[in-house]
Structure formats: C-alpha cells, structure tokens
N, CA, C and O atoms as CSV, one atom per row, in Angstrom:
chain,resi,resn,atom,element,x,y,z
A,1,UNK,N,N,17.068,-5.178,-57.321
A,1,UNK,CA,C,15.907,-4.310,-57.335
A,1,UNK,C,C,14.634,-5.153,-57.221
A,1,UNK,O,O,14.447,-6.342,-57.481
A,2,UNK,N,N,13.986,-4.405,-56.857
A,2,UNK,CA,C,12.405,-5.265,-56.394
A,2,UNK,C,C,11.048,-5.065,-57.374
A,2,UNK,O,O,10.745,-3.954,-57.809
A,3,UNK,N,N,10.537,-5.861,-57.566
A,3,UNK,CA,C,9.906,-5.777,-58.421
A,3,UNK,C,C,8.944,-5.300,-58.283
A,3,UNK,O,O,8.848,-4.758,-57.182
A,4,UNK,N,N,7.646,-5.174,-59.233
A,4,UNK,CA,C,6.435,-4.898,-58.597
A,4,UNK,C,C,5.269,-5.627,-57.607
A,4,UNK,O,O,4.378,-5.125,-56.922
A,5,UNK,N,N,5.639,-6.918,-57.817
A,5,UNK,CA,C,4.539,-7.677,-57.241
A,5,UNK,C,C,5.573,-7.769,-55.736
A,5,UNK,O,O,4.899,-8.038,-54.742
A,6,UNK,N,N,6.641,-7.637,-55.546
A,6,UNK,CA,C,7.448,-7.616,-54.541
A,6,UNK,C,C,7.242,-6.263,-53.731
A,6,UNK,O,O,7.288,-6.254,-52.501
A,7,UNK,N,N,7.040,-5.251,-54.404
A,7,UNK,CA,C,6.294,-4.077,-53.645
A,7,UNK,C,C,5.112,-3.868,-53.118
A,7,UNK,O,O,4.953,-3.278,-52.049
A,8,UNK,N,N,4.069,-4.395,-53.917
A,8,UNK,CA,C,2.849,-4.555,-53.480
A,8,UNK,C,C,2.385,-5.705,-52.668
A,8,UNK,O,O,1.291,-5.730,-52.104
A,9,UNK,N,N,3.478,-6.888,-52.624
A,9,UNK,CA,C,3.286,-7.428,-51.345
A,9,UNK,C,C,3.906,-6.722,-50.180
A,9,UNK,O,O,3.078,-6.711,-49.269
A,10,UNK,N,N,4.748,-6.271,-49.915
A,10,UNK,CA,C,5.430,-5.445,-48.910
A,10,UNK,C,C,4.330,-4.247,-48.872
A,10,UNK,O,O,4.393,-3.618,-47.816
A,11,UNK,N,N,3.509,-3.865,-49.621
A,11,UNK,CA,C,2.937,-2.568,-49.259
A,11,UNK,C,C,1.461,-3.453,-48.764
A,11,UNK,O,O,0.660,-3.037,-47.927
A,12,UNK,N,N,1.386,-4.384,-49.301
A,12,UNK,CA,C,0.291,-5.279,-48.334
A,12,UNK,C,C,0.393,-5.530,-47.343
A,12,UNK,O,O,-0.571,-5.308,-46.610
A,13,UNK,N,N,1.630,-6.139,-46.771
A,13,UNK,CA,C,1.964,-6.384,-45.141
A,13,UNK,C,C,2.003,-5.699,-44.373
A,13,UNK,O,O,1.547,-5.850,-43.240
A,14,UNK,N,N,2.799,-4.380,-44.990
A,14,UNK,CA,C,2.544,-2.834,-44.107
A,14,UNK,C,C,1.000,-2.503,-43.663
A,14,UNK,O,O,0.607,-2.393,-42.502
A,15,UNK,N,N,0.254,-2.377,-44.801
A,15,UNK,CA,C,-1.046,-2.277,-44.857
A,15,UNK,C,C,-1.506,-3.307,-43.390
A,15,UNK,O,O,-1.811,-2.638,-42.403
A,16,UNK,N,N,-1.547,-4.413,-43.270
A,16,UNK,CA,C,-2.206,-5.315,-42.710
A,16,UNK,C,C,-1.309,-5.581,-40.952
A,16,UNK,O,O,-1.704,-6.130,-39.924
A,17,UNK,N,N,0.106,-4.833,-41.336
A,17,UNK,CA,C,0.384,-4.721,-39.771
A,17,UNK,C,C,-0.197,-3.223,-39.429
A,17,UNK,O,O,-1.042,-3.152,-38.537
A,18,UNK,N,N,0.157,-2.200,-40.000
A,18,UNK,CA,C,-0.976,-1.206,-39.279
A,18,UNK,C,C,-2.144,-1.488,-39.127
A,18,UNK,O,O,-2.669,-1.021,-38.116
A,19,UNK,N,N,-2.800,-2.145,-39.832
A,19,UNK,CA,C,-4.550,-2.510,-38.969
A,19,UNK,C,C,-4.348,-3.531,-38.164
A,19,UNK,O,O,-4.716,-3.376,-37.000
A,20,UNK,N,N,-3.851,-4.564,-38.470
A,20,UNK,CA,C,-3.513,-5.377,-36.937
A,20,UNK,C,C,-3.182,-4.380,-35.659
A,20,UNK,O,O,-3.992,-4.404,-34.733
A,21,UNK,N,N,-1.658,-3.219,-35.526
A,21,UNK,CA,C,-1.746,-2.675,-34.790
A,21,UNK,C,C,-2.588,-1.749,-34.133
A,21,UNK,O,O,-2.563,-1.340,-32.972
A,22,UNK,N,N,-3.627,-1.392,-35.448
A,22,UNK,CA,C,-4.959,-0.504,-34.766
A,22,UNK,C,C,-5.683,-1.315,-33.616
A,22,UNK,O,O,-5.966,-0.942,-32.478
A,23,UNK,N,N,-5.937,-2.722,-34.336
A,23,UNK,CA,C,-7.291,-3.336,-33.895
A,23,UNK,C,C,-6.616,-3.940,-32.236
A,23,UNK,O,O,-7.275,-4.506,-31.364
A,24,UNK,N,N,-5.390,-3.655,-32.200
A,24,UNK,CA,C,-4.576,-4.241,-30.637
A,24,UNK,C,C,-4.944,-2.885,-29.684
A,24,UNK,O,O,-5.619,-2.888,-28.655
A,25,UNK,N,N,-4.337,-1.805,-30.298
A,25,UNK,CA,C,-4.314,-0.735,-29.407
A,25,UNK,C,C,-6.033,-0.225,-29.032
A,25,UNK,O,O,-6.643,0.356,-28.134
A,26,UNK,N,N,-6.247,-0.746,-30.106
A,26,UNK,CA,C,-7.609,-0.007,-29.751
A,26,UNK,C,C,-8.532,-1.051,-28.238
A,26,UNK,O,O,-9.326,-0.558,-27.438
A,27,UNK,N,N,-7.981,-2.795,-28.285
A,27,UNK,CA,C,-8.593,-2.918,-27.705
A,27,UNK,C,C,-7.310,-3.207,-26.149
A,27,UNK,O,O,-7.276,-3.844,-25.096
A,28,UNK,N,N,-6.887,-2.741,-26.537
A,28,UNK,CA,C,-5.961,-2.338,-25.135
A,28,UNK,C,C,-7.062,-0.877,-24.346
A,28,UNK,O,O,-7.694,-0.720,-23.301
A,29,UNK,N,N,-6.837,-0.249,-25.312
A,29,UNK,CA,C,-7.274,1.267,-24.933
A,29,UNK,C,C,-9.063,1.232,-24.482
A,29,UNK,O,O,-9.784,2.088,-23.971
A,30,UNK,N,N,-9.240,0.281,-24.795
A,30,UNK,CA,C,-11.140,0.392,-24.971
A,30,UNK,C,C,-10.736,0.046,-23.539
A,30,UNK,O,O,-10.863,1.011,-22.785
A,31,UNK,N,N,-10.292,-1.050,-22.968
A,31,UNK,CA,C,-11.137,-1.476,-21.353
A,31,UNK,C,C,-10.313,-0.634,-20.677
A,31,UNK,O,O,-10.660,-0.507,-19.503
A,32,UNK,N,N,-9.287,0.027,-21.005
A,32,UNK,CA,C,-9.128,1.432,-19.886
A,32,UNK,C,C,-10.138,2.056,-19.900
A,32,UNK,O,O,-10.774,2.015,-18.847
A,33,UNK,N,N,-10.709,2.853,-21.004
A,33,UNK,CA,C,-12.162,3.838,-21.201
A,33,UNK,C,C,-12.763,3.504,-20.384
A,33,UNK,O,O,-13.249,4.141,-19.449
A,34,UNK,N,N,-12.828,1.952,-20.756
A,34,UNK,CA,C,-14.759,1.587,-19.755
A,34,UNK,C,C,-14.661,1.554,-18.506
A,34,UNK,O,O,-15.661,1.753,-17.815
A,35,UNK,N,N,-12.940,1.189,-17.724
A,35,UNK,CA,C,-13.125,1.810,-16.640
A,35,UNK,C,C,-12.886,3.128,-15.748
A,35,UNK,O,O,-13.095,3.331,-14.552
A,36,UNK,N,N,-12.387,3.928,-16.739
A,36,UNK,CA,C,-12.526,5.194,-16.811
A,36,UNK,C,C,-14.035,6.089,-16.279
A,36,UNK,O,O,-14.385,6.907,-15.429
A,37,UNK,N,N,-14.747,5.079,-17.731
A,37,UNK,CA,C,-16.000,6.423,-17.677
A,37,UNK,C,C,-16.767,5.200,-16.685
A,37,UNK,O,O,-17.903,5.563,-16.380
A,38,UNK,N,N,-16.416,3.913,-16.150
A,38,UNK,CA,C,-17.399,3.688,-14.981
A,38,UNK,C,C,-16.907,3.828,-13.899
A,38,UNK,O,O,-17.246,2.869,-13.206
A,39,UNK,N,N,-15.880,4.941,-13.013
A,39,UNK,CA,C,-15.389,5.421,-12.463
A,39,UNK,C,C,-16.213,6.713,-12.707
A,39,UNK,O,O,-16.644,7.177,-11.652
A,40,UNK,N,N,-16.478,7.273,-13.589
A,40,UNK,CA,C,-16.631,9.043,-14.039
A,40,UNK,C,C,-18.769,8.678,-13.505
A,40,UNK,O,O,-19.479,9.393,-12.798
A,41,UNK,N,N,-19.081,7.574,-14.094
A,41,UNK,CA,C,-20.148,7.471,-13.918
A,41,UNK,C,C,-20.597,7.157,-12.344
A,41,UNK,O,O,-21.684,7.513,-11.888
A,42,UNK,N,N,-19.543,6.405,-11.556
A,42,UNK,CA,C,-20.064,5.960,-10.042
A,42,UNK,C,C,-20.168,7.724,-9.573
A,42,UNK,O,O,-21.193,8.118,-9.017
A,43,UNK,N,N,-19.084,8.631,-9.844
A,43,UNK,CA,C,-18.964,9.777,-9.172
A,43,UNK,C,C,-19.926,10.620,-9.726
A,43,UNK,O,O,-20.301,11.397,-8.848
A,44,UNK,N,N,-20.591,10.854,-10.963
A,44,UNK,CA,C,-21.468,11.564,-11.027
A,44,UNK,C,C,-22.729,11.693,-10.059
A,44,UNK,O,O,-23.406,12.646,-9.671
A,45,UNK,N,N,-22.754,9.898,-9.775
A,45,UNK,CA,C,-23.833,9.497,-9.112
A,45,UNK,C,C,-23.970,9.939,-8.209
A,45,UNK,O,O,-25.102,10.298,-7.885
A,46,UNK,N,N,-22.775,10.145,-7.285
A,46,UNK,CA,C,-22.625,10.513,-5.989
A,46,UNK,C,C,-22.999,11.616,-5.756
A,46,UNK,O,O,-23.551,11.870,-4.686
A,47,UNK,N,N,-22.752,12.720,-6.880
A,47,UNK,CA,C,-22.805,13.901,-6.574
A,47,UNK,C,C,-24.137,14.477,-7.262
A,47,UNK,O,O,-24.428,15.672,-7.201
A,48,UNK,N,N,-24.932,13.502,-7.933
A,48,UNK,CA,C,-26.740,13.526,-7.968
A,48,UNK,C,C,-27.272,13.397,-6.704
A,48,UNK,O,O,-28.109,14.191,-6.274
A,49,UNK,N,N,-26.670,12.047,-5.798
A,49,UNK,CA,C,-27.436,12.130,-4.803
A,49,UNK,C,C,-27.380,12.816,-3.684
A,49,UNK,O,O,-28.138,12.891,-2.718
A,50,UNK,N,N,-26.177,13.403,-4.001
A,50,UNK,CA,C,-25.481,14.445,-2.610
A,50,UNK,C,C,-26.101,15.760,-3.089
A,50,UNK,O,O,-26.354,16.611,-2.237
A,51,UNK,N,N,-26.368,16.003,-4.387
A,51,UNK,CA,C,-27.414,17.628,-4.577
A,51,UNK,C,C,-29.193,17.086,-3.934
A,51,UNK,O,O,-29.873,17.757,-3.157
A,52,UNK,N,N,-29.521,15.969,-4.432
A,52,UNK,CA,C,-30.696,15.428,-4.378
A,52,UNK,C,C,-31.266,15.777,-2.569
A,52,UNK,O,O,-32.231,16.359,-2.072
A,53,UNK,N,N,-30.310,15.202,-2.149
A,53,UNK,CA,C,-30.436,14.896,-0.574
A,53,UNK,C,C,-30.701,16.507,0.277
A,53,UNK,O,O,-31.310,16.796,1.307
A,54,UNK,N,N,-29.933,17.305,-0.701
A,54,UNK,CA,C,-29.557,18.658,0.056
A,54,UNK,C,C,-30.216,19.965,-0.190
A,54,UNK,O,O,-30.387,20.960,0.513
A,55,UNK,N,N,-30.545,19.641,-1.453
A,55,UNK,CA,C,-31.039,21.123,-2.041
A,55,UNK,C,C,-32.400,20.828,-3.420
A,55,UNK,O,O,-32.582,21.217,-4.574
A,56,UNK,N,N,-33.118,19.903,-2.414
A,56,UNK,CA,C,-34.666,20.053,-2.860
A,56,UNK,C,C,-35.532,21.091,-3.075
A,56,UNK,O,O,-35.985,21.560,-2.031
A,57,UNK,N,N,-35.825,21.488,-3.862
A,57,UNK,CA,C,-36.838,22.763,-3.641
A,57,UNK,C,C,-36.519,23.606,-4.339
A,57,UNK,O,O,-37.082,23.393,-5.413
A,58,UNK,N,N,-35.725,24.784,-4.417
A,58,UNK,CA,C,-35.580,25.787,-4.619
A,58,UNK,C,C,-35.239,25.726,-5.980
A,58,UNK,O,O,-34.120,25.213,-5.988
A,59,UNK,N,N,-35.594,25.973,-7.188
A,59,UNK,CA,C,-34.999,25.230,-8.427
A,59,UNK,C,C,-33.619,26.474,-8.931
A,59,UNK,O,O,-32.549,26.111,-9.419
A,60,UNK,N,N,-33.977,27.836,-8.676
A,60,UNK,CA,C,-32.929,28.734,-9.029
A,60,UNK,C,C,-31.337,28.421,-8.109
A,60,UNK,O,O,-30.182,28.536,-8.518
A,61,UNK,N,N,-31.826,28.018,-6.821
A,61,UNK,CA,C,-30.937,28.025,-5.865
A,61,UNK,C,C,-30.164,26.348,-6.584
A,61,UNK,O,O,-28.957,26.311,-6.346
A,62,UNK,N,N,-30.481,25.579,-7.056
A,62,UNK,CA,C,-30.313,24.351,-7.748
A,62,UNK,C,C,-29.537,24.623,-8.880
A,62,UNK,O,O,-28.462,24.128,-9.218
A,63,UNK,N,N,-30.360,25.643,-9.524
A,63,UNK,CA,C,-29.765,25.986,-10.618
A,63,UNK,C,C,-27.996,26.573,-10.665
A,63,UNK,O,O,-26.995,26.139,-11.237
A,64,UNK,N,N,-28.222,27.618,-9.859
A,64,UNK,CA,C,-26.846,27.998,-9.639
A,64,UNK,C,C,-25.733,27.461,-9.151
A,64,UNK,O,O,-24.704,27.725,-9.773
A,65,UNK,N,N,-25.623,26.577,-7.928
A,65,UNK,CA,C,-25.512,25.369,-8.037
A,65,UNK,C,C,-24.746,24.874,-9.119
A,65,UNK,O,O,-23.518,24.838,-9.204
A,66,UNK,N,N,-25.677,24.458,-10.020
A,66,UNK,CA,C,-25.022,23.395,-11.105
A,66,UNK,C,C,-24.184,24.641,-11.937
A,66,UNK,O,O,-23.406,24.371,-12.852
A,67,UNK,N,N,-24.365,25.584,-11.634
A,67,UNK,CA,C,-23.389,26.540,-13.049
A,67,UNK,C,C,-22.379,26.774,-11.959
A,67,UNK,O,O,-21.276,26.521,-12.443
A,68,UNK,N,N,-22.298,27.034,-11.077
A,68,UNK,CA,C,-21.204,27.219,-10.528
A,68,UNK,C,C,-19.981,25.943,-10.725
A,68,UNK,O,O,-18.855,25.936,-11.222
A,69,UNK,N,N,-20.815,24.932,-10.080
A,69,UNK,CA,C,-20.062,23.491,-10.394
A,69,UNK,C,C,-19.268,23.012,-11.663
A,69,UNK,O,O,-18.164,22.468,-11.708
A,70,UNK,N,N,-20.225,23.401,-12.805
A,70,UNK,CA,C,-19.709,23.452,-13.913
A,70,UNK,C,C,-18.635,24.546,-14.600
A,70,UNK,O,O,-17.895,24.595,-15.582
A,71,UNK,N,N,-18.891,25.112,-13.841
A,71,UNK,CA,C,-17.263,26.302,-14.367
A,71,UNK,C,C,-16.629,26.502,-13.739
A,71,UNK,O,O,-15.824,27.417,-13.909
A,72,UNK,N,N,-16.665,25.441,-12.239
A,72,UNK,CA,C,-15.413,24.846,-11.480
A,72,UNK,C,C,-14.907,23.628,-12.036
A,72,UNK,O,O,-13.717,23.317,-11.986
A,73,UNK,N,N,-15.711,23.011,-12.511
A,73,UNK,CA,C,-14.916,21.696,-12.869
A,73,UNK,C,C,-14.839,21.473,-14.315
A,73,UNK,O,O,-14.170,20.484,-14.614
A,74,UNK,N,N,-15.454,22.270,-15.501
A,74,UNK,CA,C,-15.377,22.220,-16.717
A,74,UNK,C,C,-16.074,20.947,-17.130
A,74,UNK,O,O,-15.766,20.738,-18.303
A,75,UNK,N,N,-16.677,20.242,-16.791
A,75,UNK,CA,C,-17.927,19.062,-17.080
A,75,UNK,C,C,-19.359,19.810,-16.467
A,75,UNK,O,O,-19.418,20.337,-15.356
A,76,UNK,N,N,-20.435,19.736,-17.397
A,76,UNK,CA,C,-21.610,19.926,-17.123
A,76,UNK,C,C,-22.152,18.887,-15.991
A,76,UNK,O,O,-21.868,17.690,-15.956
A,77,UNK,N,N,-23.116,19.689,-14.932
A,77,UNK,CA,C,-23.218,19.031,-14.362
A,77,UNK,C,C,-24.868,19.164,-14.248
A,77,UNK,O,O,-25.378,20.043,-14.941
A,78,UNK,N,N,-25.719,18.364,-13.432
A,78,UNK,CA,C,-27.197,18.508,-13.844
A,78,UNK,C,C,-27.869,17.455,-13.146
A,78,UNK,O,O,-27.257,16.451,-12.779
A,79,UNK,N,N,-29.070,17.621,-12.944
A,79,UNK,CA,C,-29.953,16.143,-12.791
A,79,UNK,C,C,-29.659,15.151,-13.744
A,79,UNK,O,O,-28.898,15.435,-14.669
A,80,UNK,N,N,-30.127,14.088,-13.658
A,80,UNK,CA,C,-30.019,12.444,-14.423
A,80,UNK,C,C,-28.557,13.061,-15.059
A,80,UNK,O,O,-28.656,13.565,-16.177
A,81,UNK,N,N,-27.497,13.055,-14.557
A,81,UNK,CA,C,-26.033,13.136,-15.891
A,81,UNK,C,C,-25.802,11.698,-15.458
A,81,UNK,O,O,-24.845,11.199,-16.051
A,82,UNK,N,N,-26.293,11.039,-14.754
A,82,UNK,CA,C,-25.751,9.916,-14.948
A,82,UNK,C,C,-26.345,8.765,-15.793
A,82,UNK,O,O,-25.770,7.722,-16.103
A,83,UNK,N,N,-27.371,9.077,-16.050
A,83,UNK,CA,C,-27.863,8.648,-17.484
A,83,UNK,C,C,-27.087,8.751,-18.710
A,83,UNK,O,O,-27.155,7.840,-19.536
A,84,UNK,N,N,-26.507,9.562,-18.869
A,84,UNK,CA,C,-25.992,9.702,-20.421
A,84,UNK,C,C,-24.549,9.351,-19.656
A,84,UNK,O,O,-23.940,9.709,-18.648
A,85,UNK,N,N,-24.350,8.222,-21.013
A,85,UNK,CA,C,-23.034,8.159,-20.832
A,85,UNK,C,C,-22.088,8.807,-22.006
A,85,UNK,O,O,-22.659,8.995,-23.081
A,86,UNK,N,N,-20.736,9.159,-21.917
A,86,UNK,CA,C,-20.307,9.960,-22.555
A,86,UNK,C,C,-20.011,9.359,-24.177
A,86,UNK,O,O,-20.153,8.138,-24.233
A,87,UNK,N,N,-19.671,9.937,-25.338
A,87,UNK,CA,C,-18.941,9.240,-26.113
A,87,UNK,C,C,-18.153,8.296,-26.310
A,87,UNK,O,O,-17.478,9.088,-25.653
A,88,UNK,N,N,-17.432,7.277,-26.570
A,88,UNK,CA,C,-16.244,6.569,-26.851
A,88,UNK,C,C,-15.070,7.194,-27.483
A,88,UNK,O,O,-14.916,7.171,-28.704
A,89,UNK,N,N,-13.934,7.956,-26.372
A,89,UNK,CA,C,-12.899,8.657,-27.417
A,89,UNK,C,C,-12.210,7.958,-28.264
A,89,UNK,O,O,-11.522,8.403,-29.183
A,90,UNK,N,N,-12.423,6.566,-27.898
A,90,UNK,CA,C,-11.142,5.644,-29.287
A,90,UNK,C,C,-12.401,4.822,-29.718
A,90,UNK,O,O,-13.313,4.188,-29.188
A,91,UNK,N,N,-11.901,5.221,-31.130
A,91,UNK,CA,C,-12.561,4.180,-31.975
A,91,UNK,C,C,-11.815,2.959,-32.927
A,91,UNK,O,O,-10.799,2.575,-32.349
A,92,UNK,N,N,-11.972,2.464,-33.827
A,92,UNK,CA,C,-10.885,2.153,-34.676
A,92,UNK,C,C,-10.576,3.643,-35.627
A,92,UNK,O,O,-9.543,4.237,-35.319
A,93,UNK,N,N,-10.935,3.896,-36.099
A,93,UNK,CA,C,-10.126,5.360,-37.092
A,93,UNK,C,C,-9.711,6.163,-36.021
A,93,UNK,O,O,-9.108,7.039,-36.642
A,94,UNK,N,N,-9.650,6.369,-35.213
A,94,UNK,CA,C,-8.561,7.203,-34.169
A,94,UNK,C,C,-7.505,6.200,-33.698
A,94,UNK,O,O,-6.336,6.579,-33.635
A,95,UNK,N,N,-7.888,4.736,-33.306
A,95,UNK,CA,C,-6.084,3.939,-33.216
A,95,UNK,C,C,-5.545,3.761,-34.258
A,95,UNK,O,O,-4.378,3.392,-34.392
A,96,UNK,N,N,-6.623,4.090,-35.464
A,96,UNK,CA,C,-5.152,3.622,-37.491
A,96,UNK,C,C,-4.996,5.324,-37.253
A,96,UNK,O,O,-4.005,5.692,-37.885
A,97,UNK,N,N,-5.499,6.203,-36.714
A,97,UNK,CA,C,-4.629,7.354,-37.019
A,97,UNK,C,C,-3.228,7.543,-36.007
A,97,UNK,O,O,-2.100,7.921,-36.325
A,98,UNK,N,N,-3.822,7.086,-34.540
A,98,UNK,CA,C,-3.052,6.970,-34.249
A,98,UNK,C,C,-1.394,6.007,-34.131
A,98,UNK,O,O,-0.334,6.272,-33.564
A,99,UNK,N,N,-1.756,5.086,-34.789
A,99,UNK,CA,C,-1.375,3.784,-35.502
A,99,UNK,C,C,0.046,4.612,-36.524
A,99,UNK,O,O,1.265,4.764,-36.438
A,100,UNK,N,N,-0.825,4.886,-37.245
A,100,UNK,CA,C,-0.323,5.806,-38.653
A,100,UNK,C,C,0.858,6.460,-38.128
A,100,UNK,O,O,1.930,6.005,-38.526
A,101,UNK,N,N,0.890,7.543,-37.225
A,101,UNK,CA,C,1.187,8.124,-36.497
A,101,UNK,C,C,2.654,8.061,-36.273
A,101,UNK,O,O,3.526,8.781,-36.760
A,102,UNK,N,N,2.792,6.819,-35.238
A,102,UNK,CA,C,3.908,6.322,-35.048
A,102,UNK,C,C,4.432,5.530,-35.225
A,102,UNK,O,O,5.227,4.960,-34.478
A,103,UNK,N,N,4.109,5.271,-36.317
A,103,UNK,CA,C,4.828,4.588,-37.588
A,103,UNK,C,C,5.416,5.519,-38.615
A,103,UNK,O,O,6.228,5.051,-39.412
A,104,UNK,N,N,5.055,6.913,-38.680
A,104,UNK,CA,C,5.370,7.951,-39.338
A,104,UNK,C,C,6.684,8.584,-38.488
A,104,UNK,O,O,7.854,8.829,-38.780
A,105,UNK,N,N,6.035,8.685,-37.544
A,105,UNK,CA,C,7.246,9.355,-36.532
A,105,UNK,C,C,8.648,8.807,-36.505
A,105,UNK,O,O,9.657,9.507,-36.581
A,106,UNK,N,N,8.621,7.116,-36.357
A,106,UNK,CA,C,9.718,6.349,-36.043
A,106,UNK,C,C,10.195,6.244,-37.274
A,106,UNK,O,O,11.227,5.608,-37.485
C-alpha cells in the first residue's frame, strides 16, 4: 500500500504532466490559429477591396450588400473588418480543459 507522501507525489506528477500537456497542445494549436486567422484576414481584405472598387456611393445599396453577405456566410461582414482581428480560440485554460479531457476519457 502507498503511502501518503507516495500519493501526493504521484498526484504531483499527474498534476505537472497535464500542464506540461496543456502548455504543448496549446502551442501546437496556437501557430495553426495564426495561420488560420491570417488566411481569414488576407480574404477579408479581398473582399473590402472588391466591395470598395464596386459599390462606392450608394450607402443603403452597400448596406444591403453587407446583410445579405452576412446571412450567407454567417461572419459579419463590413468596412475596415479587416482591422479587427478575431479572438484567440485556444488559450491555456481551454488546452488544461481540453487536456483534462482526455485524460478523463482514456
């Protein structure tokens, strides 16, 4: 039988390989994102300058436009969107949850 300080080292190592495995996945997962959303960002661009080029003027006719676009494609779409860049979906507390996870599962 195992003792206590024999448990709480084992519940330390556990501890310290799930955050090791967070802090891997997460940075596996981060430089997919960034080229993700700088992929998401070249194409926004495109399609600023392809409204820009085409449909100057009319701001309702612009307007509709962008609502149509947007409840075809379910992303807002607009002047400057390529300014804002989006959130970061992984952080570290989403890879220890996800971490957690499947380590729970298995």
């Amino acid at each position: 039988m195992m003792s206590k300080k024999q448990w709480l080292l084992v519940l330390c190592l556990f501890v310290i390989y799930l955050l090791l495995g967070a802090a891997i996945f997460l940075t596996i997962e981060m430089a997919e994102e960034e080229n993700r959303n700088a992929e998401d960002k070249a194409q926004r661009l495109r399609i600023e300058n392809l409204l820009r080029l085409h449909y100057e003027g009319d701001t309702q006719q612009v307007r509709d436009i962008f609502s149509n676009l947007t409840d075809y494609c379910g992303k807002p779409i607009n002047y400057n969107m390529s300014n804002t860049d989006p959130p970061p979906k992984w952080d570290y507390y989403h890879s220890l949850f996800f971490v957690i996870t499947v380590v729970m599962v298995i």
